[in-house]
N, C-alpha and C positions, 0 to 999 in steps of 0.2 A: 497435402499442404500443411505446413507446419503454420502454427494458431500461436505459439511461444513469443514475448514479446524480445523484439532482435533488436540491437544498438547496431546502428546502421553508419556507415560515411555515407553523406546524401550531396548530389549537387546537381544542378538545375541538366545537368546532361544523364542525369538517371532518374528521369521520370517515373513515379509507381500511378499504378491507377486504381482509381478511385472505386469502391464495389457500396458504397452507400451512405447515406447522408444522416446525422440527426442533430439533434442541440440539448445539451447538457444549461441546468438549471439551479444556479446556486443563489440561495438569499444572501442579499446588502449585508442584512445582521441578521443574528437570531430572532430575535422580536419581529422583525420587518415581513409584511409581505410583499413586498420588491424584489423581482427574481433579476439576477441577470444572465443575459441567456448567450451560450457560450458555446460555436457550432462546433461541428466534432463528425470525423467520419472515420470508415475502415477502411485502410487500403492494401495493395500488394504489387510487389516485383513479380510477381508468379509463382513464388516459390514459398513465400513469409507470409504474414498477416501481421497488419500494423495497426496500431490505433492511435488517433492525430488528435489532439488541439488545431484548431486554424489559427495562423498568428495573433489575426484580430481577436480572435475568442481566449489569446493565451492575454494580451491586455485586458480584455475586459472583466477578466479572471478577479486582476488584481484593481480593476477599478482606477484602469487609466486607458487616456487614451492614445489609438494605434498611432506608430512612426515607422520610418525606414531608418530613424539614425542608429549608429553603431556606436554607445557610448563608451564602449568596455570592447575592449577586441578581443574575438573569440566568442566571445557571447551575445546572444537575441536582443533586441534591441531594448525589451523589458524588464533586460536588467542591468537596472542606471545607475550604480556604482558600483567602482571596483573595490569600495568596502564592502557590500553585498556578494560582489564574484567573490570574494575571499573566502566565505561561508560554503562555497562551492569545491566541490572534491575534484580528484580528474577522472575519477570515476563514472560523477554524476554529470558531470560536465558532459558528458559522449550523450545524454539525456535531452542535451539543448541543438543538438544538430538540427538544421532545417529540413524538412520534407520535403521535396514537391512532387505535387500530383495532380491528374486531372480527370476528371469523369470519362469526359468525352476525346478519343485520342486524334479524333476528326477535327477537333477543333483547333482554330491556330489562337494564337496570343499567349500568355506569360502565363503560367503554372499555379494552380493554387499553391501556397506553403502554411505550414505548419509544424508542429512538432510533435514530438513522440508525449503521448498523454500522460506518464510519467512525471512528465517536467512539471508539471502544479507540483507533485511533493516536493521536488528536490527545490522547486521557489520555496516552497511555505516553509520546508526546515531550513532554509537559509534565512529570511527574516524572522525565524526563531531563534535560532543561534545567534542574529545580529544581536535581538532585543536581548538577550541574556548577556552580551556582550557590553550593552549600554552604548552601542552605536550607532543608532539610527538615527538618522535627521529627522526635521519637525515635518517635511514633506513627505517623508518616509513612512508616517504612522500610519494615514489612511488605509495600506498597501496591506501594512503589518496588521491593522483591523481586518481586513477584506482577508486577508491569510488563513486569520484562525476561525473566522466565518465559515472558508469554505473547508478545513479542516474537519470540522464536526460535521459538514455536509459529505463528505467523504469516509472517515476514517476507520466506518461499520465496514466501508468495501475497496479493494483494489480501482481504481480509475478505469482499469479497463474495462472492468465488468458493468458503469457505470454507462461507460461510452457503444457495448455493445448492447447495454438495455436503449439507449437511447436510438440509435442505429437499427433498432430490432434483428441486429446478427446472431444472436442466439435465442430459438425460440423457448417454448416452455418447455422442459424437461419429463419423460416419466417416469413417476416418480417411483414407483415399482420396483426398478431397479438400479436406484440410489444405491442404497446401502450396502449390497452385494459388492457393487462394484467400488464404491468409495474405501469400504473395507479391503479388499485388493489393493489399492491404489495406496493408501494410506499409511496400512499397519504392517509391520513385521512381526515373522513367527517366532522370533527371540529377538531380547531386549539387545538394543547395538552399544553396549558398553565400552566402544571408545567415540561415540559421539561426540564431537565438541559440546561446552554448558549453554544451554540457551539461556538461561537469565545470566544479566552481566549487573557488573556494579552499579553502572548508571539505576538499571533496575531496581535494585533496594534502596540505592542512595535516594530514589524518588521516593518510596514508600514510606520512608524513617521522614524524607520531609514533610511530606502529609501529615503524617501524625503527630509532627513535632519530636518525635524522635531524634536524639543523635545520632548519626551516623558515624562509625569508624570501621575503612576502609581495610581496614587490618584484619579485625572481628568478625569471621565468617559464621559465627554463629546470629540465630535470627530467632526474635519472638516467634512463637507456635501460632501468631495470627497471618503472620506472614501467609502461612501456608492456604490459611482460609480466604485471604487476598486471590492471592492466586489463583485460586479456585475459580473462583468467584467473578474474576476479571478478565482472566487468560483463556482458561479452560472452557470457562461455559461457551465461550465464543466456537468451541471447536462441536460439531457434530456430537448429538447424545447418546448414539450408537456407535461408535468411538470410544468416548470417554467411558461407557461401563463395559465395554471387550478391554481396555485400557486397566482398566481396575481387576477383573475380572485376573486377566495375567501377573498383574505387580499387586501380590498381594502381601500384606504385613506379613513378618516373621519374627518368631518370639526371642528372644534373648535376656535369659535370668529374671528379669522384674517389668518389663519393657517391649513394645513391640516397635519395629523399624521397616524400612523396604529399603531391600538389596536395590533398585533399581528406582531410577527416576520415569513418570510418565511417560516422559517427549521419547526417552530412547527406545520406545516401542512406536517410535513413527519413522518411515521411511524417510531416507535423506532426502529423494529427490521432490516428493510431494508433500508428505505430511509436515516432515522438518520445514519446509519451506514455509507452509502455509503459519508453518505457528511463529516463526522468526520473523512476520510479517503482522501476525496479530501482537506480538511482543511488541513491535517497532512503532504501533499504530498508537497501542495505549499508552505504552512510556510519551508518546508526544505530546497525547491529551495530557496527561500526567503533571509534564513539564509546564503547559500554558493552565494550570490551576491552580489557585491558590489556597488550599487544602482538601482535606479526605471529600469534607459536602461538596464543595465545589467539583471535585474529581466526577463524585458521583453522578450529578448532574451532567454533568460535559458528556460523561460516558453513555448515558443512557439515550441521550440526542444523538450521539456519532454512530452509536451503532444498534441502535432499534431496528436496522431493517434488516442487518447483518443475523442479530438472536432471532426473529421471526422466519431469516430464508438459510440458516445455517448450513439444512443439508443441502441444498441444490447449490450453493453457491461452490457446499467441496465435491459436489458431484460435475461441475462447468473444471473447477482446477484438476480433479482426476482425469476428466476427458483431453483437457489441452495437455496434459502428461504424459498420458499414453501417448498419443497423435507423437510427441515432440521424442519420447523413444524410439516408436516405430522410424521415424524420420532417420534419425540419428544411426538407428542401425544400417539402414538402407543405402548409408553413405559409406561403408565399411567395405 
């Protein structure tokens, strides 16, 4: 069974069903102990493995309450303008499709629905990009509050992995053979030197703001703290056993008065896992990045989003190695 998270066309005559239940848990605000509790299960066609917001749990998300109206066509009902849809890709739009499912196939009546658990991000970078944009209504903040709320409550981890601790779908891991296998999964035995760049402009363009730096988009040259940034904020996130087999291979090389490295980190990580995983930790903290308002403040944000992410590093790339594999083997099988 493939565990890979699949964008689906869903309609109330392709029922999936339901394999377990749990409820995900986000504070009002940081300060608050006030959770709101936002139910969430795994399901399957037979063949996939999904993981769902339930409607009502995709409102209470944002800290409204449920409806059936369609305010924006094409889109859930939770999101109430179409200056909000606009923030919206067509990409991530395939993110907002309805689910339905139901535990019990015995039972009659109307289908649970929900969405693909995904869809919190693709909300919260929309009412980030609104608020960058300066166009958000005065009804609209609460929403855009509760956003970056549950942002920092997320951003240490994938959703999914959130919704399968919640779910208890993936038990505890041993830990034994983590590292063996994660290093398979992860690293390549030469550096893939036409990888696409994982850091992009937006990337430094945020770094240069933090520090109050100028930025010129032209000037691909970068302060030498950049690099300890990076470090620091990107890398550490990724497995410690990793990152020094990582160093380990790329190592400096002298030239005349100067040492350099032929080769960047990331292109000793595999496209289909490692690459992924870090274009994903790239993607998390450029967000925190974006909603702070300098370096302390970054730091702060960053240390709340992903405390639980730097304590469970290796298991959590030891859960994305195993859905990897499974999603090869799959994929071969289909040949």
């Amino acid at each position: 069974m493939n565990t890979s998270e699949v964008i689906i066309e869903n309609n109330k005559n392709k029922e999936l069903l339901g394999l377990k239940k749990g409820t995900l848990f986000f504070k009002r605000n940081v300060d608050s102990e006030l959770y709101i509790e936002v139910p969430c299960a795994i399901v399957t066609d037979g063949q996939d493995i999904f993981r769902v917001i339930s409607k009502s749990g995709l409102f209470k998300s944002f800290d409204r309450g449920a409806h059936g109206a369609i305010r924006v066509p094409g889109f859930p009902g939770v999101i109430g303008s179409k200056t909000l849809a606009s923030f919206i890709d067509k990409e991530e739009k395939k993110l907002l499709e309805p689910i339905y499912y139901r535990f019990d196939r015995n039972r009659s009546g109307e289908p649970e629905v929900g969405y693909n658990a995904e869809a919190l991000i693709v909300i919260i970078k929309a009412y980030i990009r609104a608020e960058e944009e300066n166009v958000l209504k005065a009804n609209q903040l609460n929403a855009l509050k509760q956003a970056k709320c549950i942002l920092l409550g997320l951003a240490g981890e994938r959703v999914r992995d959130l919704v399968d601790k919640a779910t208890g779908f993936i038990g505890d891991e041993e830990s034994g053979i983590v590292e063996k296998f994660v290093k398979k999964m992860y690293l390549n035995d030469k550096a893939l030197t036409t990888m696409n760049p994982k850091f992009t402009g937006e990337f430094y363009q945020e770094i240069f703001r933090l520090h109050g730096w100028k930025f010129d988009k032209e000037d691909v040259s970068r302060p030498g703290y950049v690099g300890i940034f990076t470090n620091k904020y990107i890398y550490n996130l990724v497995p410690d056993f990793i990152m020094e087999d990582i160093r380990k291979r790329n190592k400096r090389d002298r030239e005349k008065d100067y040492y350099y490295k032929k080769n960047k980190n990331y292109q000793f990580l595999t496209e289909n896992t490692g690459g992924k995983a870090l274009d994903e930790i790239i993607d998390r903290v450029t967000m925190i990045m974006r909603i702070s308002k300098d370096r302390y403040d970054f730091d702060e944000k960053y240390n709340i989003a992903f405390k639980e992410k730097l304590e469970n590093k290796s298991i959590l790339a030891y859960q994305r190695a195993k859905e990897s594999l499974v999603k090869e083997i799959t994929e071969k099988s289909k040949i």
